[in-house]
GUTI-906068 format. One record per residue (C-alpha): residue number from 1; x, y, z. Coordinates in nm, 2 decimals. Layout:
<atoms>
num = NUM x = X y = Y z = Z $
...
</atoms>
This chain:
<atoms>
num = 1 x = 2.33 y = 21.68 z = 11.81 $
num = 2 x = 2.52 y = 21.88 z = 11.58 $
num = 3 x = 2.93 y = 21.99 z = 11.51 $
num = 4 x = 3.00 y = 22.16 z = 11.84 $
num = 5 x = 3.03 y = 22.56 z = 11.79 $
num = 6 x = 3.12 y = 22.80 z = 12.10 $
num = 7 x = 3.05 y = 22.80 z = 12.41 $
num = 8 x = 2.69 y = 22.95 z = 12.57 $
num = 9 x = 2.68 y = 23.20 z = 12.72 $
num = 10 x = 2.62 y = 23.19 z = 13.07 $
num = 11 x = 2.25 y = 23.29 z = 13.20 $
num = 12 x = 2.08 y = 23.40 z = 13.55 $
num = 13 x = 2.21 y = 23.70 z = 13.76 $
num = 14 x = 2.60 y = 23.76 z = 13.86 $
num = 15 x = 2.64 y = 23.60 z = 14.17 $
num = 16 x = 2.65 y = 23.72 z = 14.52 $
num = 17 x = 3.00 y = 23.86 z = 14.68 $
num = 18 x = 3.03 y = 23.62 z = 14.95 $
num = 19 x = 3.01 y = 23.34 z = 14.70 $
num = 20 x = 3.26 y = 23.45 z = 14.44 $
num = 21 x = 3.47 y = 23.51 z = 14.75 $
num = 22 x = 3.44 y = 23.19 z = 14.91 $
num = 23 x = 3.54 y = 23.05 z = 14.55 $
num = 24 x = 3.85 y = 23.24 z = 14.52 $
num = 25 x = 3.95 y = 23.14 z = 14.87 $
num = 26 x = 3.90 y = 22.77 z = 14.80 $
num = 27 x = 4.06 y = 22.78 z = 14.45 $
num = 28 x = 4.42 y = 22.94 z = 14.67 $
num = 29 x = 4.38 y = 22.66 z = 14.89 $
num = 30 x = 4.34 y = 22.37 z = 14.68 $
num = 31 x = 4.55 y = 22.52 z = 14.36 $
num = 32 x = 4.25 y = 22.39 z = 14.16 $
num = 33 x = 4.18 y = 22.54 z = 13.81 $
num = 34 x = 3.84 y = 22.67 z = 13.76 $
num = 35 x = 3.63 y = 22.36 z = 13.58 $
num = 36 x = 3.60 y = 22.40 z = 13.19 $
num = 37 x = 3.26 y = 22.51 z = 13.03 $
num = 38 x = 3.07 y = 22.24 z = 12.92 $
num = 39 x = 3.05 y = 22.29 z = 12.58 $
num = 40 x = 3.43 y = 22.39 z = 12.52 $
num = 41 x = 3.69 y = 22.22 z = 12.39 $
num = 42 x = 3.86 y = 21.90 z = 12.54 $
num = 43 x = 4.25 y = 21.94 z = 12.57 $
num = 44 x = 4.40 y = 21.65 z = 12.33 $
num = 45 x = 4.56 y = 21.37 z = 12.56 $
num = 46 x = 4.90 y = 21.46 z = 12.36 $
num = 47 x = 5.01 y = 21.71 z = 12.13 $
num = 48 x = 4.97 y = 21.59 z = 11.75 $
num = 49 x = 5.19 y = 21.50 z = 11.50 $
num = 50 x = 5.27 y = 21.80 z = 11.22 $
num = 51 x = 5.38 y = 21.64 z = 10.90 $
num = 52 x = 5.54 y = 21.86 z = 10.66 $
num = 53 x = 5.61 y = 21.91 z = 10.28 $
num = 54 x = 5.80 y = 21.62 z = 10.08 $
num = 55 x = 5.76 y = 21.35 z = 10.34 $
num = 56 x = 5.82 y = 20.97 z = 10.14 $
num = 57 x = 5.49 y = 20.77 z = 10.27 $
num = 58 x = 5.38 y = 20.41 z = 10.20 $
num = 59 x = 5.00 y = 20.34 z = 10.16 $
num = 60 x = 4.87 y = 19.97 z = 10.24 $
num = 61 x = 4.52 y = 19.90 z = 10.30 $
num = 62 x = 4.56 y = 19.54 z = 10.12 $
num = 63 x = 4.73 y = 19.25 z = 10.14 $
num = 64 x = 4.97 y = 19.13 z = 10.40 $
num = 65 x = 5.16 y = 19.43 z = 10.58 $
num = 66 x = 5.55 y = 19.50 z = 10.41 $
num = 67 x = 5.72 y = 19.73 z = 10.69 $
num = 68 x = 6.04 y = 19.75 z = 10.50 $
num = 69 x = 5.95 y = 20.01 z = 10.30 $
num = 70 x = 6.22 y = 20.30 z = 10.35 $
num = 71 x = 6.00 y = 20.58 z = 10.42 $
num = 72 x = 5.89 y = 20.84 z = 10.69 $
num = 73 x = 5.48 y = 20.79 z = 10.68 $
num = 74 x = 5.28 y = 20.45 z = 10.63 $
num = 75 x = 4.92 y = 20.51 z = 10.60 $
num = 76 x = 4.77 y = 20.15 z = 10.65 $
num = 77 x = 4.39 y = 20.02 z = 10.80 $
num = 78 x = 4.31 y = 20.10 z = 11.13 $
num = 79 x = 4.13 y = 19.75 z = 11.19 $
num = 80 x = 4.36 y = 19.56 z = 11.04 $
num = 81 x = 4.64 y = 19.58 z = 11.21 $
num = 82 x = 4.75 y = 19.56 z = 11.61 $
num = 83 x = 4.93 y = 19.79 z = 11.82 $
num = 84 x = 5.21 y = 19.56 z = 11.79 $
num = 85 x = 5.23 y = 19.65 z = 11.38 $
num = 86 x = 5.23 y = 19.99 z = 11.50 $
num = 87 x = 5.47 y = 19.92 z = 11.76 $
num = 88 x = 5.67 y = 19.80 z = 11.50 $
num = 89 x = 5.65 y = 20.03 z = 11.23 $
num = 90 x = 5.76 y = 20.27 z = 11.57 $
num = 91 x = 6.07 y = 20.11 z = 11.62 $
num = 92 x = 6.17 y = 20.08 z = 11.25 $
num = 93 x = 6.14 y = 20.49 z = 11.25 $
num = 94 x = 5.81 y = 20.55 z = 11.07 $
num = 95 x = 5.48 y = 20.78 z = 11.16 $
num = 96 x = 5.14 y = 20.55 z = 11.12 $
num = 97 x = 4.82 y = 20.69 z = 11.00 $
num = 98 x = 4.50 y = 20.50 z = 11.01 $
num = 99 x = 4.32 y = 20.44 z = 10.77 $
num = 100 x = 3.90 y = 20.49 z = 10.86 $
num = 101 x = 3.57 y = 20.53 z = 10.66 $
num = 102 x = 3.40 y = 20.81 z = 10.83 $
num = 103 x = 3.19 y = 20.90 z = 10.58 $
num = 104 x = 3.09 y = 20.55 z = 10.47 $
num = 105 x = 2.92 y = 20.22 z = 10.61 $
num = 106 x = 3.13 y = 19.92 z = 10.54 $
num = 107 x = 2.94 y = 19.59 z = 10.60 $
num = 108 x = 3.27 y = 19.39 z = 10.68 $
num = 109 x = 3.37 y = 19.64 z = 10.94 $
num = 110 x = 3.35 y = 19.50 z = 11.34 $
num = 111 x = 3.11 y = 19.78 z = 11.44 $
num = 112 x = 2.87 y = 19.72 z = 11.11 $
num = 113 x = 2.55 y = 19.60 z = 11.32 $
num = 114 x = 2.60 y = 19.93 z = 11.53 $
num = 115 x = 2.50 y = 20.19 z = 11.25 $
num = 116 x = 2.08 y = 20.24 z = 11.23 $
num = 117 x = 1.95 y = 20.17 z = 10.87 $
num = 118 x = 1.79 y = 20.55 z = 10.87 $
num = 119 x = 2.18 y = 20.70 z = 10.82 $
num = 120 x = 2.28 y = 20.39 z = 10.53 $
num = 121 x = 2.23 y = 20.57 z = 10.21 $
num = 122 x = 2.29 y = 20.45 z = 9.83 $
num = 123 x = 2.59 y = 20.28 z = 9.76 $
num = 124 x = 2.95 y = 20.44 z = 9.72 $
num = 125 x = 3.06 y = 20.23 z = 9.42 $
num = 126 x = 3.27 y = 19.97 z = 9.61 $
num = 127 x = 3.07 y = 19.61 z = 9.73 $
num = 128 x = 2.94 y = 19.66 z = 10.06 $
num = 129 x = 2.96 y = 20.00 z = 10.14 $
num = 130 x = 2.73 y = 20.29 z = 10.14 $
num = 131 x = 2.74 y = 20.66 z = 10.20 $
num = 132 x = 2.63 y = 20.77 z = 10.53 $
num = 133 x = 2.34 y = 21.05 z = 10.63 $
num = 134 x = 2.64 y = 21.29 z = 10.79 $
num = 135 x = 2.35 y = 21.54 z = 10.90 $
num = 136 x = 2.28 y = 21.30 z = 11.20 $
num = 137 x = 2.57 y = 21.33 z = 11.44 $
num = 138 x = 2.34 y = 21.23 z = 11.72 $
num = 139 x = 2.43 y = 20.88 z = 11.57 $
num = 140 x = 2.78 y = 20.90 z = 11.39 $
num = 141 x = 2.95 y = 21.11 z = 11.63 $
num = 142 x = 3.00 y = 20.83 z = 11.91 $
num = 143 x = 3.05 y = 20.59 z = 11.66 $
num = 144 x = 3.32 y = 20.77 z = 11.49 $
num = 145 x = 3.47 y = 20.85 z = 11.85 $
num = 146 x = 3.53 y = 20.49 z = 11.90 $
num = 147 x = 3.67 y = 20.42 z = 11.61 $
num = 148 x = 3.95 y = 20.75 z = 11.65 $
num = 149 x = 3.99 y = 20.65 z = 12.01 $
num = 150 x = 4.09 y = 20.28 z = 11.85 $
num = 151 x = 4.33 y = 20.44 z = 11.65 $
num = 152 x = 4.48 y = 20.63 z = 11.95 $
num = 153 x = 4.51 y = 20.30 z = 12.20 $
num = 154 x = 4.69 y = 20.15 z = 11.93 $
num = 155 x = 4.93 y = 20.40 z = 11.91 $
num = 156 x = 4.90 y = 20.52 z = 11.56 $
num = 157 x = 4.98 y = 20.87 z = 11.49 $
num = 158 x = 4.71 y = 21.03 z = 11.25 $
num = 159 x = 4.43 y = 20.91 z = 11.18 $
num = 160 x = 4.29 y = 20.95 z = 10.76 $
num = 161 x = 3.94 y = 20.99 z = 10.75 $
num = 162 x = 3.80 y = 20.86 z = 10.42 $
num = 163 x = 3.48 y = 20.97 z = 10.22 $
num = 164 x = 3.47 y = 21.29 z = 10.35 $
num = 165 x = 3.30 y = 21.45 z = 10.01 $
num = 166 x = 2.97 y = 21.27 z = 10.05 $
num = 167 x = 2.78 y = 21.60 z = 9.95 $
num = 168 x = 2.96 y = 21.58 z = 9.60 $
num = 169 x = 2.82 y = 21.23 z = 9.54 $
num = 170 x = 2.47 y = 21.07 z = 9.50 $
num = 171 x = 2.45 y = 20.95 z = 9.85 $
num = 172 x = 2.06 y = 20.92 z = 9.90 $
num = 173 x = 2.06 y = 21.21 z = 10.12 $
num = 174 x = 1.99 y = 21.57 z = 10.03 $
num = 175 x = 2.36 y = 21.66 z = 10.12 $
num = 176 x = 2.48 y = 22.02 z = 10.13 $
num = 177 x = 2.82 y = 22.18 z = 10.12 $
num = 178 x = 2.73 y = 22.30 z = 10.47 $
num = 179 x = 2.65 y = 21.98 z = 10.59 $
num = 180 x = 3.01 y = 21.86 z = 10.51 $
num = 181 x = 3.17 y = 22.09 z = 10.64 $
num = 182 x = 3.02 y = 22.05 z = 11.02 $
num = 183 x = 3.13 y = 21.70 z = 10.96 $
num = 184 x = 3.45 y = 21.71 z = 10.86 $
num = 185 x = 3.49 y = 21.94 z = 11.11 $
num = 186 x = 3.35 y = 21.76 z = 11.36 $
num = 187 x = 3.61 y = 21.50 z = 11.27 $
num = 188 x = 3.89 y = 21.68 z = 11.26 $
num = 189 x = 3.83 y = 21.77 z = 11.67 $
num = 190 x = 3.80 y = 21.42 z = 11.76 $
num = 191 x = 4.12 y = 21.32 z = 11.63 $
num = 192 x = 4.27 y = 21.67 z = 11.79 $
num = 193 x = 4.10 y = 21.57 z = 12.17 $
num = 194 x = 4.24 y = 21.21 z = 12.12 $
num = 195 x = 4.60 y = 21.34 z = 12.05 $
num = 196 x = 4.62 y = 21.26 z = 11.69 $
num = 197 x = 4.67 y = 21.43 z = 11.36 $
num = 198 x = 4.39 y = 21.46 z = 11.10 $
num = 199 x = 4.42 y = 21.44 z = 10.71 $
num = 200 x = 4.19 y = 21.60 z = 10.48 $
num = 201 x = 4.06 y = 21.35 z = 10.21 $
num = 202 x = 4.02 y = 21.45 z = 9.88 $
num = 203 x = 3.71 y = 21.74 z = 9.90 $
num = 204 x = 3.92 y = 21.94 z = 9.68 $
num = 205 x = 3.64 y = 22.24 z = 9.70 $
num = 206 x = 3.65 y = 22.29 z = 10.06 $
num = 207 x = 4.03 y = 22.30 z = 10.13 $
num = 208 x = 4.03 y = 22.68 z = 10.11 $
num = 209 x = 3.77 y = 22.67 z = 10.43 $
num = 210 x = 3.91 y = 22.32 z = 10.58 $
num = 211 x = 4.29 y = 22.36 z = 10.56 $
num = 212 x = 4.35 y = 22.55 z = 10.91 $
num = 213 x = 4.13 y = 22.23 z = 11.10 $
num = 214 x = 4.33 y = 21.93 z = 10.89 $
num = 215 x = 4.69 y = 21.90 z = 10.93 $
num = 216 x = 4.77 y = 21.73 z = 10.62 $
num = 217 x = 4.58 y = 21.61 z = 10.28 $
num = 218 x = 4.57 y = 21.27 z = 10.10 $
num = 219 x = 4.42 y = 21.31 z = 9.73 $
num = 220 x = 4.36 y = 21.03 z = 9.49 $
num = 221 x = 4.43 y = 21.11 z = 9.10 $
num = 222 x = 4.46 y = 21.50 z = 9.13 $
num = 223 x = 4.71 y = 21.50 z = 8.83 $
num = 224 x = 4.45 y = 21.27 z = 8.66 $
num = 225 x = 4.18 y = 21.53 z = 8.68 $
num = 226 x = 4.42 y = 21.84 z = 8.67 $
num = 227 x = 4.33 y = 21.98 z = 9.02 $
num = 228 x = 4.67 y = 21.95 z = 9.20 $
num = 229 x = 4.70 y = 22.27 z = 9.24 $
num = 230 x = 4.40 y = 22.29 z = 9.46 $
num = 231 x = 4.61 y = 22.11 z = 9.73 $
num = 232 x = 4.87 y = 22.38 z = 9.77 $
num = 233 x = 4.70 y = 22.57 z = 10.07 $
num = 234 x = 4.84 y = 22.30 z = 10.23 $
num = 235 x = 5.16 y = 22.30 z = 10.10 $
num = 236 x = 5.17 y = 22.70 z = 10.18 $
num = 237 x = 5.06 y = 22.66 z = 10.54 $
num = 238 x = 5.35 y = 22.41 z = 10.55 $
num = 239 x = 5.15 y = 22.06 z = 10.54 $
num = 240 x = 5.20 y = 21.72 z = 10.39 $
num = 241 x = 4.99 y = 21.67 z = 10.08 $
num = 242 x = 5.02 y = 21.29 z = 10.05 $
num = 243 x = 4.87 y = 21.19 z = 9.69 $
num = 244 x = 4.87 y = 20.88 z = 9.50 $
num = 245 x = 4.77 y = 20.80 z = 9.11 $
num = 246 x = 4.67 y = 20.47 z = 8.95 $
num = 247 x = 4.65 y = 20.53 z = 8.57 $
num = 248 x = 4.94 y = 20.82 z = 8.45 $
num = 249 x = 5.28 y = 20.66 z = 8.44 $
num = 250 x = 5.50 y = 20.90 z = 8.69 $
num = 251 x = 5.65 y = 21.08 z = 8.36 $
num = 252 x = 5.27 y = 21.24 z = 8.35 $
num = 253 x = 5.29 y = 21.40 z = 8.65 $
num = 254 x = 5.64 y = 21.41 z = 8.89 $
num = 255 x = 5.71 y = 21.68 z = 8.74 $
num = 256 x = 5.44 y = 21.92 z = 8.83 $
num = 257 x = 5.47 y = 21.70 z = 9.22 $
num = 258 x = 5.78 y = 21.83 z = 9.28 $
num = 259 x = 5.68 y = 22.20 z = 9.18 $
num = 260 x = 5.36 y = 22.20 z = 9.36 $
num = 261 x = 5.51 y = 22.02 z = 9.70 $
num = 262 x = 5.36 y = 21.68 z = 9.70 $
num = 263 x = 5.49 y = 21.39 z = 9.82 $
num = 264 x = 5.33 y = 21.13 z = 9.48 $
num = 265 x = 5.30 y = 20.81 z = 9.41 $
num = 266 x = 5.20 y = 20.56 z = 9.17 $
num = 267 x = 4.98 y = 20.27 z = 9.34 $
num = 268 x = 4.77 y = 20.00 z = 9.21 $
num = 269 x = 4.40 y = 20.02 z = 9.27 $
num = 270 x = 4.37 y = 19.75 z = 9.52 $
num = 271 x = 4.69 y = 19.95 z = 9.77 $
num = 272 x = 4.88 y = 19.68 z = 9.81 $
num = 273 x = 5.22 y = 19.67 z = 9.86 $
num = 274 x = 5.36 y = 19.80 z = 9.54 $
num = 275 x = 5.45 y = 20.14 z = 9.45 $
num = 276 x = 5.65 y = 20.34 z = 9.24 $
num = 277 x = 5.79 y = 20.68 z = 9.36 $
num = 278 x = 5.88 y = 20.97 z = 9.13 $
num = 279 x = 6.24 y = 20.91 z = 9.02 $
num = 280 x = 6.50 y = 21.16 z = 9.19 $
num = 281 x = 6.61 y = 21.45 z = 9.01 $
num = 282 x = 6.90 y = 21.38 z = 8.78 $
</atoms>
């Protein structure tokens, strides 16, 4: 099936007095709420984290895990790591978001042997992974709900959905702009009904239409490329913009960081522990 819209609308003739009476008589009685619609929203287990403007973050995805990092926000792999690294990253102060491919089949993954061949496209550019056929949420919509609803039992905060521009890229599929944005979208309310926060990844052409359903960004090399200023919707609406760059030494582009909001860093390709954060303002 496809990204959930509204509600039907109900069908078949308004019902007869003495039933809607002997419904409101039993709803008095038992102080039950009418049951929801079936195709409406599910209320998220908790309310979601709301990162803001300016936030210091760590990103790890390689490499054994440094929680001594003084900052707010690590962003590290949602497999990887245990509720008891996210326990601990808890008690030393920090928010945890984790790290998934949603738009991308990763052969080392546990779940691997559970994606069909029909939705593995053409490769992504990194060994063993390939774009997925996002049009078929009959398939990736369960999958991706177990993986979310992982990140929630271990307690991590946010979750950071990766590859989410698929219809930018050669993925094997005929991809549309459309297409992505039911996805992401789709997404986005999984983390919201399992109580976490969502980050938009990268898809720097959508943020106009995407910003009110994500709650943050994470962009790789927007300085690089001169799109920063792309992200600041989310600055505006008064979200985190977390953003990383691997090749411009931080005198290229701290600067126009702390103008347009972002909270920037300089990482290594393979996000490992080091990092180098803008220098403070003199």
């Amino acid at each position: 099936m496809h990204a959930r819209g509204a509600a039907r609308p109900r069908t078949g003739g308004a019902p007869l007095p003495a039933a809607v009476l002997l419904l409101a008589v039993l709803a008095l009685l038992t102080g039950c709420a009418p049951a929801p619609e079936p195709d409406g929203p599910r209320p998220a287990a908790r309310d979601h984290w709301r990162p803001k403007p300016g936030l210091g973050w760590q990103w790890q995805l390689s490499g054994r895990l440094d929680p001594t990092v003084d900052v707010p926000v690590y962003d590290i792999d949602g497999f990887d790591h245990d509720a008891a690294a996210v326990d601990d990253l808890h008690r030393r102060g920090r928010k945890v978001i984790c790290y998934l491919s949603t738009g991308a089949w990763e052969e080392f993954r546990p779940d691997a042997g559970k994606f069909p061949a029909r939705v593995l496209g053409e490769g992504n550019g990194w060994k063993g992974e390939r774009w997925l056929d996002i049009r078929r949420t009959d398939v990736l919509e369960p999958l991706m709900e177990k993986r979310i609803a992982m990140c929630a039992r271990k307690g991590f905060d946010a979750v950071e959905p990766d590859n989410m521009d698929g219809y930018r890229n050669r993925t094997g599929f005929p991809l549309t702009a459309a297409d992505q944005l039911r996805y992401n979208r789709l997404v986005a309310r999984i983390a919201h009904r399992h109580g976490l926060a969502v980050g938009l990844k990268n898809d720097l052409g959508q943020i106009p239409a995407l910003e009110p359903d994500f709650d943050f960004a994470v962009n790789e090399q927007c300085a690089q490329y001169e799109e920063c200023a792309k992200l600041s919707p989310f600055v505006k609406a008064g979200k985190a913009v977390f953003h990383v760059e691997y090749e411009l030494p931080v005198t290229r582009f701290c600067e126009d960081s702390r103008r347009l909001g972002l909270s920037s860093l300089l990482k290594k390709y393979e996000l490992g522990v080091w990092r180098q954060e803008c220098p403070a303002r003199s």
